[in-house]
C-alpha positions in Angstrom: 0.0 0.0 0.0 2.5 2.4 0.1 2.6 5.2 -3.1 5.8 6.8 -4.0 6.1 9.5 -6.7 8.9 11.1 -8.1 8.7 14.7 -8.2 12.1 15.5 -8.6 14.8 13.1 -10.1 18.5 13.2 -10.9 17.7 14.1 -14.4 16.0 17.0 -13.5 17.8 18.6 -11.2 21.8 16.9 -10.6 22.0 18.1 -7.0 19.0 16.4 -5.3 15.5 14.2 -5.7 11.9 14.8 -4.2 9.3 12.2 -3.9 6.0 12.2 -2.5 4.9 9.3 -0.2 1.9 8.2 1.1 1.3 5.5 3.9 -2.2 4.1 4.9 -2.7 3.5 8.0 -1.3 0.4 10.0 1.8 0.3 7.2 4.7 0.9 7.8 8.1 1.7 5.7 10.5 -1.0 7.0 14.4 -0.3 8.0 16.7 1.0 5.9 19.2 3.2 4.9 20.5 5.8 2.3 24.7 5.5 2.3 25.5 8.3 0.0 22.1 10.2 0.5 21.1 13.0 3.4 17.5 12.9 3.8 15.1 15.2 4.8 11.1 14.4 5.4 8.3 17.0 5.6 5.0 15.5 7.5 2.7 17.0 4.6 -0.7 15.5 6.8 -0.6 12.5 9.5 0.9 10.9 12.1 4.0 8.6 11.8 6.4 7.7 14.5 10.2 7.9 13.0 12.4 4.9 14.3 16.3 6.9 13.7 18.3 3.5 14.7 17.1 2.4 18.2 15.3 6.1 18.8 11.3 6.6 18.0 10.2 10.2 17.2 6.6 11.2 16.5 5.7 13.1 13.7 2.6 15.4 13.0 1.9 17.7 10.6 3.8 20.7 9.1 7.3 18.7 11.2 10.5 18.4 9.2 13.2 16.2 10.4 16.6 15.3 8.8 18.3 11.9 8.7 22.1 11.5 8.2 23.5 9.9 5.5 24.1 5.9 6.1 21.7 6.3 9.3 19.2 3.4 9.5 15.6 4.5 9.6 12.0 3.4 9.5 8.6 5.1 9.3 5.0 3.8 10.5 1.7 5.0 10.0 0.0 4.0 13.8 -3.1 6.8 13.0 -6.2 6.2 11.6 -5.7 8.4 8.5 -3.1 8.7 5.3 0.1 10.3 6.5 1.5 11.9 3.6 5.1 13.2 3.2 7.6 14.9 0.8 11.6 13.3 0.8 14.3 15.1 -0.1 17.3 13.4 -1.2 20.5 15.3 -1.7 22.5 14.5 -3.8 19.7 12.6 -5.6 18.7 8.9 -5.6 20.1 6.9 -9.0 
């Protein structure tokens, strides 16, 4: 269930990608992480807790948080509604 658009790629713009992302509720974007990317999420609408390795950060509306390059990170939707984000990957994903 999750939806991922590219707004933004690497052919557009050679310094860094956007995406827009949208999690139902109950999903959740497993663990990973971005080794040559710095990432930065804007909570567009929602709530998501933010696992950033072993720490858990809650996330509402209008927050913007940035995650280190090569950090590992997971997001879940635990609220009733659509949490919708923007990602901002610098330099871009391939």
């Amino acid at each position: 269930g999750i939806s991922m658009k590219g707004l933004l790629t690497a052919a557009d713009n050679p310094m860094a990608s956007v995406n827009v992302v949208q999690v139902p509720a109950g999903v959740e974007i497993g663990r990973h992480r971005h080794p040559q990317q710095f990432e930065t999420v804007w909570i567009i609408s929602g709530n998501a807790i933010l696992t950033l390795d072993q720490t858990e950060v809650s996330l509402r509306d209008g927050q913007i948080i940035a995650i280190p390059m090569g950090l590992e990170h997971a997001l879940r939707n635990e609220g009733p509604g659509l949490v919708e984000l923007l990602t901002f990957f610098t330099p871009p994903l391939p």
